[in-house]
C-alpha positions as CSV (number, residue, x, y, z in Angstrom):
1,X,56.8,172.8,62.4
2,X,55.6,174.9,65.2
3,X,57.4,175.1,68.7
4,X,53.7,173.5,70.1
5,X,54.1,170.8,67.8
6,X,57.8,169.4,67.9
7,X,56.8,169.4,71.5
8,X,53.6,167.4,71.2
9,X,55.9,164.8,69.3
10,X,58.9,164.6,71.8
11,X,56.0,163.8,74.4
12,X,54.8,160.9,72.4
13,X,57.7,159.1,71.2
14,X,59.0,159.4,75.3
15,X,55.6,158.2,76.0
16,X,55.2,155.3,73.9
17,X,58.8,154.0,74.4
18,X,58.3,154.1,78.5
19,X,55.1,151.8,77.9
20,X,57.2,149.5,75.7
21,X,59.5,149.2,78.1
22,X,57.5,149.1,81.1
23,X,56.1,145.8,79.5
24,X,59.4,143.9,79.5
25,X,60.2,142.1,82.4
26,X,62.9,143.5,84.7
27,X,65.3,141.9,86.7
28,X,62.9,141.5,89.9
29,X,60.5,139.8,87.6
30,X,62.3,136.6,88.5
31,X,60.8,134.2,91.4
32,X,62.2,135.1,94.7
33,X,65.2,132.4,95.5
34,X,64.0,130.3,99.0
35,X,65.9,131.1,101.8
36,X,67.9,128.0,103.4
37,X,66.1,125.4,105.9
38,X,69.1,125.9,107.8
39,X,72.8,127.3,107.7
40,X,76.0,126.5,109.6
41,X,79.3,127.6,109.8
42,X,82.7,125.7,110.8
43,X,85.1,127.8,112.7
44,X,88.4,126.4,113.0
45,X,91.2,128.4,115.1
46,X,94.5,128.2,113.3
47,X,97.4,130.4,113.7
48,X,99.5,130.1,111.0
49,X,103.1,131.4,110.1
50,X,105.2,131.8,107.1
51,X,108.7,132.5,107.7
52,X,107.5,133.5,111.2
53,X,105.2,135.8,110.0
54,X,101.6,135.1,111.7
55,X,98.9,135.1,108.4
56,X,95.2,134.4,108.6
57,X,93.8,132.1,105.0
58,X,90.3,131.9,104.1
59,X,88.9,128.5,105.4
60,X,85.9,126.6,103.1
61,X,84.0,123.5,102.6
62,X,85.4,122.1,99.1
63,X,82.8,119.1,98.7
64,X,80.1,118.0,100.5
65,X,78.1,114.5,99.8
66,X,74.9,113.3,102.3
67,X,75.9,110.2,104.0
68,X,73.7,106.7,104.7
69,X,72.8,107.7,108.0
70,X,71.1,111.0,106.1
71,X,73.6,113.2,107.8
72,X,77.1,115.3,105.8
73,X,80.4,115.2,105.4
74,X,82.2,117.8,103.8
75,X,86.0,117.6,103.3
76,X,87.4,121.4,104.1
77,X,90.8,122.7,103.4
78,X,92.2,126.5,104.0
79,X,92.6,128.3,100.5
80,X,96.0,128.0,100.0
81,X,96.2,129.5,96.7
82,X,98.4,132.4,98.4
83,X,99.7,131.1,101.3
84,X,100.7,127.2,100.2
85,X,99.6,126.4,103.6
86,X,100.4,122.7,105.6
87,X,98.5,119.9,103.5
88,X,97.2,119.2,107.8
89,X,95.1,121.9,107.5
90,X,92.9,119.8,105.5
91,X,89.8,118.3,107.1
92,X,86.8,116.3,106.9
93,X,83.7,117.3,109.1
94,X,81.0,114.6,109.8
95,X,77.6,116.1,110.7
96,X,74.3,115.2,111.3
97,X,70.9,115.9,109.4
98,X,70.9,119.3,110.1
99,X,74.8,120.0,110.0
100,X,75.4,119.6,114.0
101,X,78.9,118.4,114.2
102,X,79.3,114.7,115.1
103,X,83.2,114.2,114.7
104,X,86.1,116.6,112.8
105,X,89.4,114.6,111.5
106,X,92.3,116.2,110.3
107,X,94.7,113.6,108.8
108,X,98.5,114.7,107.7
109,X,98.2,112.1,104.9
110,X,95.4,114.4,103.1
111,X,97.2,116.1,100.1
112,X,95.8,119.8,99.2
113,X,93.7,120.0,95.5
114,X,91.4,117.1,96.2
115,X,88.7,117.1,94.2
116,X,85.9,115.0,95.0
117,X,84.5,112.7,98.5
118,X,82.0,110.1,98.4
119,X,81.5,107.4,101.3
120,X,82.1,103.8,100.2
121,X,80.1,100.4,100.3
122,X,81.4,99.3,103.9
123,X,80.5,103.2,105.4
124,X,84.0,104.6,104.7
125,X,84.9,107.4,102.7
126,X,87.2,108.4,99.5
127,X,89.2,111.0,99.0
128,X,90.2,111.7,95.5
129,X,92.6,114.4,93.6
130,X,95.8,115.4,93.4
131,X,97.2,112.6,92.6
132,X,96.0,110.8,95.9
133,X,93.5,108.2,95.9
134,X,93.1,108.1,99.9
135,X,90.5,105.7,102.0
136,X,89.3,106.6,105.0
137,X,87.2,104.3,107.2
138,X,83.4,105.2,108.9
139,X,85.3,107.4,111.7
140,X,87.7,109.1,109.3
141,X,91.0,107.7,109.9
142,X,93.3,106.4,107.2
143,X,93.5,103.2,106.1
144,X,95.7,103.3,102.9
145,X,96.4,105.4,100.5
146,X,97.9,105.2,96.3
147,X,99.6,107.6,94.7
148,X,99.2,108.3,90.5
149,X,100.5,109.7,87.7
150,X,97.9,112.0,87.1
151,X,95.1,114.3,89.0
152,X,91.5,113.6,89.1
153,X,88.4,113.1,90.4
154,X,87.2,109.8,91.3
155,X,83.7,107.7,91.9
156,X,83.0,104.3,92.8
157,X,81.6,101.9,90.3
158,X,78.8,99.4,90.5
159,X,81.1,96.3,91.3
160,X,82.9,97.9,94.6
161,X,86.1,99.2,92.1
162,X,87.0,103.2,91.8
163,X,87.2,104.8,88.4
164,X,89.1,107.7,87.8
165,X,88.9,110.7,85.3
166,X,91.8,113.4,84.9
167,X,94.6,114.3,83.3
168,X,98.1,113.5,83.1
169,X,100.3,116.6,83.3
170,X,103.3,117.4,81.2
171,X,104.7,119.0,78.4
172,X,101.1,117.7,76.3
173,X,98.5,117.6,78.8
174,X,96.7,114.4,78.1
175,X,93.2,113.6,79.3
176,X,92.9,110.1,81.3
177,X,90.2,107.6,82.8
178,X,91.3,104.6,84.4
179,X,89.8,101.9,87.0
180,X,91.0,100.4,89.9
181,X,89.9,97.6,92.3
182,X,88.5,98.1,96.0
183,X,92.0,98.4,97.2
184,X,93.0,101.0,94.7
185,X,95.6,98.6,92.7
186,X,95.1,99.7,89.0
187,X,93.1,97.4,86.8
188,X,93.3,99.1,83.4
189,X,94.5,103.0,82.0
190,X,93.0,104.7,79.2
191,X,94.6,108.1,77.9
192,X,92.4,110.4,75.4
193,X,94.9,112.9,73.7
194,X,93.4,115.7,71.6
195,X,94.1,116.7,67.9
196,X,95.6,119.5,68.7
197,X,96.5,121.2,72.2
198,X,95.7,119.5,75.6
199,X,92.9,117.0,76.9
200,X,91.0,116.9,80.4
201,X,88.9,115.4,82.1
202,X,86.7,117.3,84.8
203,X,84.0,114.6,85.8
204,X,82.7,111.0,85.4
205,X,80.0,109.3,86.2
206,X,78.5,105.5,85.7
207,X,76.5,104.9,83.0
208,X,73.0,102.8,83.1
209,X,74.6,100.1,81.1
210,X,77.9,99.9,83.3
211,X,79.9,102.4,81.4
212,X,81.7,105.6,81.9
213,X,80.4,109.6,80.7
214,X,83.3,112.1,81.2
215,X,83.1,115.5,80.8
216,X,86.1,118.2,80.3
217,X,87.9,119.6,77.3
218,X,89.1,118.1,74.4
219,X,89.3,120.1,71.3
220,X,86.6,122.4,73.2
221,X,83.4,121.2,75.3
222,X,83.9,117.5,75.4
223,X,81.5,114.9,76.4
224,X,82.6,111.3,75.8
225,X,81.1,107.6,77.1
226,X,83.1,104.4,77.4
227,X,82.2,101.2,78.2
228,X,82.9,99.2,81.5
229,X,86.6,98.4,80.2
230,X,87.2,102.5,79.5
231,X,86.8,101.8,75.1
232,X,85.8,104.8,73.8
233,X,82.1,104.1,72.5
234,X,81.3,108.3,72.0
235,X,83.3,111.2,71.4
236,X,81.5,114.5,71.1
237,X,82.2,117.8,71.0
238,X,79.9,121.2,70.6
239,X,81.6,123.5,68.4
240,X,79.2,126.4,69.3
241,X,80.1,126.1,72.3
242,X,83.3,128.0,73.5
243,X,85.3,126.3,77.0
244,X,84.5,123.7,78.9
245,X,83.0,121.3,81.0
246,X,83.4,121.2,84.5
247,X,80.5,119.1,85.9
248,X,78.3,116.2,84.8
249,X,75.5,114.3,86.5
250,X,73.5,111.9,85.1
251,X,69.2,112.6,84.9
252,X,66.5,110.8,85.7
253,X,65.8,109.5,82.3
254,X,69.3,108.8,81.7
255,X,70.7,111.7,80.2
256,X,72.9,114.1,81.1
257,X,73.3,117.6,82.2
258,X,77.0,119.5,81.8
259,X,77.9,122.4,82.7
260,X,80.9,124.7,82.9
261,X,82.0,128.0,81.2
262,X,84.3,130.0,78.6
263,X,87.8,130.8,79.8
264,X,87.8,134.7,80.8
265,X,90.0,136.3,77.3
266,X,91.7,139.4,79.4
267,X,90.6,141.9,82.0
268,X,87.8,143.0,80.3
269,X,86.4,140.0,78.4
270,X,84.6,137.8,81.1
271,X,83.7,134.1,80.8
272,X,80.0,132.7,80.6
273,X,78.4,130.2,82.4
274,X,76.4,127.6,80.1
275,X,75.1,124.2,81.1
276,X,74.0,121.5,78.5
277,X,71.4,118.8,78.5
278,X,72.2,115.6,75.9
279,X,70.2,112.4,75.8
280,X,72.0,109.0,76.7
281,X,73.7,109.1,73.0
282,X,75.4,112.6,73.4
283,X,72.9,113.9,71.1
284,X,72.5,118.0,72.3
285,X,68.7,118.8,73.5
286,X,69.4,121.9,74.7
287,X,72.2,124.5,75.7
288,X,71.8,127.9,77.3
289,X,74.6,130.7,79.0
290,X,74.3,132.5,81.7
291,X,75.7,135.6,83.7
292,X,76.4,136.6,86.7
293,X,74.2,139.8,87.6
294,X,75.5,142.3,88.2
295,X,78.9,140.7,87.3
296,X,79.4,138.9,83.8
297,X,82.6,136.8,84.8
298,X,81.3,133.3,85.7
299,X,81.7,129.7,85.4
300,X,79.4,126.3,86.9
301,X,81.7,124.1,89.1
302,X,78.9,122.0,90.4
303,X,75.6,120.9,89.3
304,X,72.9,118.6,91.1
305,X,69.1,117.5,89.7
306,X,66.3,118.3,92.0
307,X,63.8,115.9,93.2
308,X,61.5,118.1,90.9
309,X,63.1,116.8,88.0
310,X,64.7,120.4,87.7
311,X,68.6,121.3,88.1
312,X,70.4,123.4,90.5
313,X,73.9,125.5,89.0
314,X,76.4,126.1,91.3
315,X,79.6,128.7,91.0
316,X,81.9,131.1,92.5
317,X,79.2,133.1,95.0
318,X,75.8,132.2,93.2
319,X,73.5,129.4,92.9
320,X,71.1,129.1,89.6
321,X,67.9,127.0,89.4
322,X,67.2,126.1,86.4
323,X,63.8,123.8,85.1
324,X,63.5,120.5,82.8
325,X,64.2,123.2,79.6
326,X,66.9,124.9,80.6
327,X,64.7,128.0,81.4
328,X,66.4,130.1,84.6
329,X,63.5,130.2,87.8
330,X,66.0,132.2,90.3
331,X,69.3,132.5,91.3
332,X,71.1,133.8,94.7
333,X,74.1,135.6,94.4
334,X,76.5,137.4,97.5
335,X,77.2,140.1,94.8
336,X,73.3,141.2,95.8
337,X,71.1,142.0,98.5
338,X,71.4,138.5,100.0
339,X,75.3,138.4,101.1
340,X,73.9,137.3,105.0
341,X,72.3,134.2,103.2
342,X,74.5,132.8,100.6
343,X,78.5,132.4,100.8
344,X,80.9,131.1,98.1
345,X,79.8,128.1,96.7
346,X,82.0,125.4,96.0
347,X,79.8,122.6,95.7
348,X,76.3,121.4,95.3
349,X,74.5,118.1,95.7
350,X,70.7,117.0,95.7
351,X,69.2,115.9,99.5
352,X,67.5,112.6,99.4
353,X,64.1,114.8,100.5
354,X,64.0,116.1,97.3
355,X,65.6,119.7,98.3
356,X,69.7,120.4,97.8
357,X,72.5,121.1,99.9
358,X,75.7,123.4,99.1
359,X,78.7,123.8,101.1
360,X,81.8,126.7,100.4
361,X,83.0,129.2,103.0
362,X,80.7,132.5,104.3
363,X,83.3,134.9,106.7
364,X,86.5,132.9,106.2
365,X,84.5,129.8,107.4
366,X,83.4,126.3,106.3
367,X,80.0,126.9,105.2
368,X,76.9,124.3,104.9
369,X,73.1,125.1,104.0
370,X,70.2,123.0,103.3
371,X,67.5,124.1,100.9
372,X,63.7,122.3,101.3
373,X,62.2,120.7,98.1
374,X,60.1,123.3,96.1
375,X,57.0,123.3,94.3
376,X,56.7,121.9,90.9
377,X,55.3,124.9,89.8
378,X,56.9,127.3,86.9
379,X,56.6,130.7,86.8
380,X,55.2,132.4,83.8
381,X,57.5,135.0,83.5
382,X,61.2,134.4,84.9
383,X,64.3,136.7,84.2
384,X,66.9,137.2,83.4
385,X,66.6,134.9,80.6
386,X,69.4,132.4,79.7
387,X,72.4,134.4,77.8
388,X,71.2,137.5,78.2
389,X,73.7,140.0,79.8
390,X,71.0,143.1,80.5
391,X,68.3,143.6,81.5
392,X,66.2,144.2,78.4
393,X,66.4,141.1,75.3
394,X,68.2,142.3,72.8
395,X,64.5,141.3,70.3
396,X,62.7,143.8,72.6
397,X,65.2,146.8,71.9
398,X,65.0,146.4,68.4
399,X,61.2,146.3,67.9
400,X,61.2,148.8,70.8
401,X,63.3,151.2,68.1
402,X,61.5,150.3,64.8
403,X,58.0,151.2,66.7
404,X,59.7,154.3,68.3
405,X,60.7,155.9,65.0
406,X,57.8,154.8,62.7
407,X,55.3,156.6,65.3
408,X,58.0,159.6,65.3
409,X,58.3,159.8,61.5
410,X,54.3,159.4,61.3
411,X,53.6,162.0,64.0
412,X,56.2,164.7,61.4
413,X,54.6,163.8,58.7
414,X,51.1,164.5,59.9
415,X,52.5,167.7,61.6
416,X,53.7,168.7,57.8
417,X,50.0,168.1,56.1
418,X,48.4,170.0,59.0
419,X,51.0,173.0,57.9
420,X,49.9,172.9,54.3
């Protein structure tokens, strides 16, 4: 082949795969994420010493649930994974409609590790974790508080009782769901060992027929539903899927969606984010992963349904909106361009105006915004795509390749018959 000619097919095998790959959609193909109605931020001065050294401890909103009155209240505690600060640090913060404080408690009875809030028939509030099942009344003072074998998250069932889902800790870490009345004496105890390893439970939530749906880890993803006296009536696990669940809420045509993540294997093997939608038998109807851009270590620790039938994904720093199939719309994350606008997100939970609300910490400080309901409409062409990690799909390399070396080879070949 001449010099003229090796260059003429260089030029068209660089040509043809730019247009190849100018057609797939790029990371700014996704819809643009909405920016918050509104953002607050708690600042509470503490000086705090250990062995009389001063420290400073990053401060956050744990939970957050939307109260009768359509106002918040988040229970906030300093991180004290480093500094094992004073369980009176913890707090809860009562705000109006648009997150103007009404009234702040700080109670010394509050244990650290709680893991769930939600305000009670008469207008109080429970807190639940640890192994604390703690009552608090409208104006968030104590009124009694029970202590368990075991740590978990907690709801209140249909007939004014509290059901609880966790694990008990020890040498076999069993998983645990158990119900008690309005005054937090235990009615019954259920324990849910695995085959092999440990059991857990992460989250509950009532059932349409007055039963119990857990999610957590039990021989791997585990999804399980009791009825009203904690029997076991479903068991199921998803062996594709590696981890566990951390979340579960119940939809609106009485399903549910989990979600959770795979347990990060070493420094350089992150975990995934997946969330999974079952019908009201367990039965899988669909399950996608997701990253973190541009990080790949991630896990859901929160998820909430839209009024728009559609789901919101909340982990460490980055929100996810996902649609009815699972399909990703847009996500925020502080690893971006949008650090002024989201925080760390610890928790999400759907507003009754259709929109969704998500507390965490943003500059060392409890942080609360409020996102408006969005259209209904889906964009043709979102991206990144569920479990992709890059991005180009892995489909579109490969035909981009194949298409790329057929023209090459045909181009040589041509080039030879032109030389005879």
């Amino acid at each position: 082949m001449k010099k003229t000619e090796i260059t003429v097919t260089l030029i068209s095998v660089l040509l043809i795969t730019l247009l190849l790959f100018a057609s797939v959609p790029s990371l700014n193909a996704a819809a643009e994420a909405p920016p918050p109605q509104w953002s607050r931020t708690y600042t509470r001065m503490l000086n705090y010493s250990i062995n009389g050294f001063p420290v400073s401890a990053k401060d956050g909103g744990r939970f957050v649930i939307q109260t009768t009155d359509g106002g918040y209240a988040i229970f906030a505690e300093l991180d004290d994974y480093h500094f094992r600060v004073d369980n009176r640090t913890s707090i809860i913060i009562k705000t109006d409609s648009s997150g103007e404080v009404q009234w702040e408690k700080g109670n010394s009875i509050i244990t650290s590790n709680l893991r769930s809030i939600f305000q009670t028939k008469d207008s109080g509030f429970l807190l639940a974790g640890g192994n604390q099942l703690l009552k608090l009344d409208a104006e968030g003072n104590g009124q009694w508080s029970k202590n368990f074998s075991s740590y978990f998250v907690a709801i209140q069932a249909s007939d004014g009782g509290y059901v609880l889902a966790g694990f008990i800790p020890g040498y076999d870490v069993v998983s645990m769901l158990l119900k008690t009345d309005e005054k937090g004496n235990l009615l019954w105890n259920k324990t849910f060992s695995a085959s092999s390893g440990w059991s857990s439970a992460y989250g509950v939530v009532e059932t349409n027929d007055g039963g119990y749906a857990v999610a957590g880890y039990r021989d791997g993803a585990w999804f399980a539903v009791t009825d009203s006296d904690g029997n076991l009536k479903l068991s199921q696990n998803f062996p594709d899927i590696e981890g566990r669940f951390t979340s579960i809420a119940k939809t609106e045509e009485g399903g549910f969606i989990l979600v959770g993540g795979t347990s990060p294997g070493g420094i350089n093997m992150q975990g995934q984010a997946f969330i999974v939608k079952v019908d009201s038998e367990g039965k899988m109807q669909w399950n996608h992963a997701y990253n973190n851009p541009p990080y790949e270590g991630f896990w859901f620790s929160s998820v909430a349904q839209t009024g728009d039938g559609e789901f919101i994904g909340a982990g460490y720093s980055a929100l996810f909106k996902i649609d009815c199939s699972g399909n990703l719309e847009w996500y925020l994350t502080s690893a971006t361009d949008v650090t002024d606008v989201l925080g760390s997100t610890d928790s999400v939970i759907a507003a009754e105006d259709g929109g969704f609300v998500v507390v965490g910490s943003k500059k060392s400080s409890v942080w609360l915004a409020k996102f408006a309901p969005e259209s209904t409409t889906i964009p043709d062409n979102t991206f990144p795509q569920p479990g992709e990690t890059s991005p180009f799909s892995t489909t579109c390399i490969v035909v981009a390749v194949i298409i790329v070396a057929v023209v090459g080879l045909g181009l040589l070949v041509y080039f030879k018959k032109r030389k005879r």
